[in-house]
N, C-alpha and C positions, 0 to 999 in steps of 0.2 A: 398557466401559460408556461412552455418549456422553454429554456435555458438556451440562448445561441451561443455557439461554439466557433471561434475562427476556426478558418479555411485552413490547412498546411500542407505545402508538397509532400510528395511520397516520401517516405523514411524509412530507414533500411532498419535502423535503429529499434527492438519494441519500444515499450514503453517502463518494462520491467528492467530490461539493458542503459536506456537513461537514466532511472534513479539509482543502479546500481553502480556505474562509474560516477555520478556527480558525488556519492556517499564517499567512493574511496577516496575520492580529490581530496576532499577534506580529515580524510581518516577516522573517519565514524564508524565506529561498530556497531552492528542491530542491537547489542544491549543498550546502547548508550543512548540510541533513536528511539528505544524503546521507552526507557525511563523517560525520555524530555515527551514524547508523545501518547503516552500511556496507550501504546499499540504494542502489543505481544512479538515479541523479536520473531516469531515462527512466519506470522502473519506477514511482515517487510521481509521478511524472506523469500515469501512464496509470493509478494507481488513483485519482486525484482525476477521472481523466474516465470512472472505471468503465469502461475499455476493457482487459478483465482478457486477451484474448487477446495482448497485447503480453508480458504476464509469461512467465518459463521455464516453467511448469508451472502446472495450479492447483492441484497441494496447496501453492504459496505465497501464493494470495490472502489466505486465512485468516493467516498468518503475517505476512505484509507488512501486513497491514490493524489487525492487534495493536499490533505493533511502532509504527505511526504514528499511533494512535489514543494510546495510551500515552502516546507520547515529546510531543504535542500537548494532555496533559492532560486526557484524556476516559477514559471507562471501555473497554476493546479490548474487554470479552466483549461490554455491550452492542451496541459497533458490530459487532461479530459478527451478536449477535442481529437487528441492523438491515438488516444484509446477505445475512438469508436469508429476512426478514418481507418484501423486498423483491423480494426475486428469486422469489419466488411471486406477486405480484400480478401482475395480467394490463394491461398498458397495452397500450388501442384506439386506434388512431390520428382523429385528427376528420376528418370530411368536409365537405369546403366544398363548397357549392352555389353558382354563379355564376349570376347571371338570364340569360336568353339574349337575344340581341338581336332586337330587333322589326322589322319594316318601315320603319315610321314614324318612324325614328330623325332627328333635327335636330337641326343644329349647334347649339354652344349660342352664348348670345346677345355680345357685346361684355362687356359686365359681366363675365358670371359668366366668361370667359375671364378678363378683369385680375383677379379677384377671386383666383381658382386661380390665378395668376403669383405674387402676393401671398405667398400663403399655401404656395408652393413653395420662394420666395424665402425668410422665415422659418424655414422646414425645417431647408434648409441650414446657411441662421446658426444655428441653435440646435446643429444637428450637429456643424459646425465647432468653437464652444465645448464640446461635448460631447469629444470625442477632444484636445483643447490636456487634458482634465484628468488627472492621475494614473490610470492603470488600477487604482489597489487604495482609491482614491475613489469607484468606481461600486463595490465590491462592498460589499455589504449581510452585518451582522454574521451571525454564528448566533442565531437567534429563542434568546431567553432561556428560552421555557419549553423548548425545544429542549435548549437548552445545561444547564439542570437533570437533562437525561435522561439525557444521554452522559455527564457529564461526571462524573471520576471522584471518591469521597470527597476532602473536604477534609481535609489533615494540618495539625495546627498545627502553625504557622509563629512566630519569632520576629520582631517588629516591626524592622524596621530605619531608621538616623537617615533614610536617603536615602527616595524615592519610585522611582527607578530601577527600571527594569522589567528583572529576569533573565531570562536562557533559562534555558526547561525544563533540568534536568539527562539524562544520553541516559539508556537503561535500559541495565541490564547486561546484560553479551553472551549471547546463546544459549548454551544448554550444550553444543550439539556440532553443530558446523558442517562441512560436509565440502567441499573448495574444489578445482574442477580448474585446474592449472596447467599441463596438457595433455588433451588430451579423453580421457575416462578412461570406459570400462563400468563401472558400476554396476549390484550388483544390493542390495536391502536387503529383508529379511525383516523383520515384527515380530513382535511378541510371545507370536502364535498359529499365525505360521509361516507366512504368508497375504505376497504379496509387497505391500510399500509401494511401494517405485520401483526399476523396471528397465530403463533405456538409458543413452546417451552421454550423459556431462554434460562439454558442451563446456566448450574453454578460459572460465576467466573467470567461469562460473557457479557456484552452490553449493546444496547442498541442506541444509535444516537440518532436523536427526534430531527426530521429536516428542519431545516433552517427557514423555509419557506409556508411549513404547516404551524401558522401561530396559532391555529385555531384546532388543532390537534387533539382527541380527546381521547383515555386508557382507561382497561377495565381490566384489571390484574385478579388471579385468584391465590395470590399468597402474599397479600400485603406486607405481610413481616418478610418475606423473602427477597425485598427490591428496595435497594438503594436510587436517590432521587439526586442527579446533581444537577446544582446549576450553578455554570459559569465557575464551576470546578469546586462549588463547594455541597458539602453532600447532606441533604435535609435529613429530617428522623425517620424512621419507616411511618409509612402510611395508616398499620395496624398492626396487628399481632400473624405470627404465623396462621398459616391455614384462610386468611381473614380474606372478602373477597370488598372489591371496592371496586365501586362502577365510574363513569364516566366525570376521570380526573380528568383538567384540563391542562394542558401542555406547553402554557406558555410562563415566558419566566415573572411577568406579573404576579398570576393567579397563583404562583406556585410558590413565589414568596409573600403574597398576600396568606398563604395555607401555613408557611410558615413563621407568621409573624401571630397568626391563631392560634398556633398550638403554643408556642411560649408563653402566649395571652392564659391559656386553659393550665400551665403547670403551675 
């Protein structure tokens, strides 16, 4: 069954533009998002600039775009929902009409030449002062009635002595992350036997099992080359390099039930 998503007026706003001002609010750098969310600084980069083809795959846009909406304090399904309200409307690009030149054309006169030196001159100097300022000085908050939409339920909170502004706490780990530490075939079933994802998952990358396929099942062919997490803790490998292993199950039971056998067996 698919996922409903609230309704949202039109937003001018992407969706890459909102998590990239609510980050600077708080003065987070993508290394810093990166460490607490174990998302590659490259990848929150290229979803603040919506340039979702830089990502490993897109069944992680949805996922990456949770995770940072969340960890930012906004609501992820809305931004979900904002992310698909958006990607259906149709942007026209404008066309400029430039007058064409005439015969007739004269120089213009002494004046209005100093007057446009002037006013050139100005340009600049305002320019110059323009870039001497902080780059996160020129960005403009999240419009409030904006920030009412995304943002997620308020919890109460205890008042504390200080005004001190905390970081977000991170959210807790995915339940099951699968991580190659050699490039490893993957294949993954879900829950009606239908394939989720099936290719190389180079060194370095990872794929993270939905949340909703408990009944998920992988057939990897380089056992030794894929790390198993769950709930952020990272099991043994499976086998040895090269090793191929059929239809492991993908939920965090059978997974810590697999690993509470193999401690059994040392």
């Amino acid at each position: 069954m698919s996922e409903e998503h609230p309704t949202l007026p039109h937003i001018d706003l992407t969706v890459g533009e909102v998590l990239r001002r609510a980050r600077l609010q708080y003065n987070l750098t993508h290394e810093r998002v990166a460490a607490d969310l174990r998302i590659r600084a490259v990848y929150l980069d290229a979803l603040e600039r919506n340039d979702y083809a830089q990502l490993p795959g897109k069944v992680y846009v949805s996922g990456f775009i949770r995770a940072y909406a969340d960890y930012l304090g906004l609501d992820g399904e809305k931004m979900i929902a904002l992310l698909k309200q958006q990607s259906q409307e149709v942007v026209t690009r404008p066309v400029y009409v430039f007058p064409e030149a005439t015969d007739d054309f004269k120089m213009p006169q002494k004046r209005v030449i100093i007057m446009a030196s002037v006013v050139a001159f100005l340009l600049l100097l305002g320019f110059y002062h323009l870039n001497r300022a902080s780059p996160q000085d020129d960005v403009p908050p999240v419009p409030k009635e904006l920030t009412a939409q995304l943002t997620a339920p308020a919890k109460p909170q205890v008042e504390e002595a200080t005004a001190t502004m905390t970081t977000p706490a991170p959210p807790p780990p995915h339940p099951i992350v699968l991580k190659a530490v050699e490039d490893t075939w993957l294949e993954i079933r879900g829950n009606d036997g239908a394939s989720l994802f099936s290719r190389v998952l180079l060194k370095g990358e990872e794929y993270w099992v939905p949340q909703d396929q408990d009944k998920a099942a992988m057939t990897t062919g380089n056992a030794g080359g894929l790390v198993i997490m769950v709930e952020g803790e990272a099991l043994e490998p499976l086998g040895k390099i090269g090793e191929v292993k059929r239809r492991i199950l993908l939920n965090k039971d059978s997974l810590k039930d697999l690993k509470k056998s193999e401690k059994s067996a040392m």
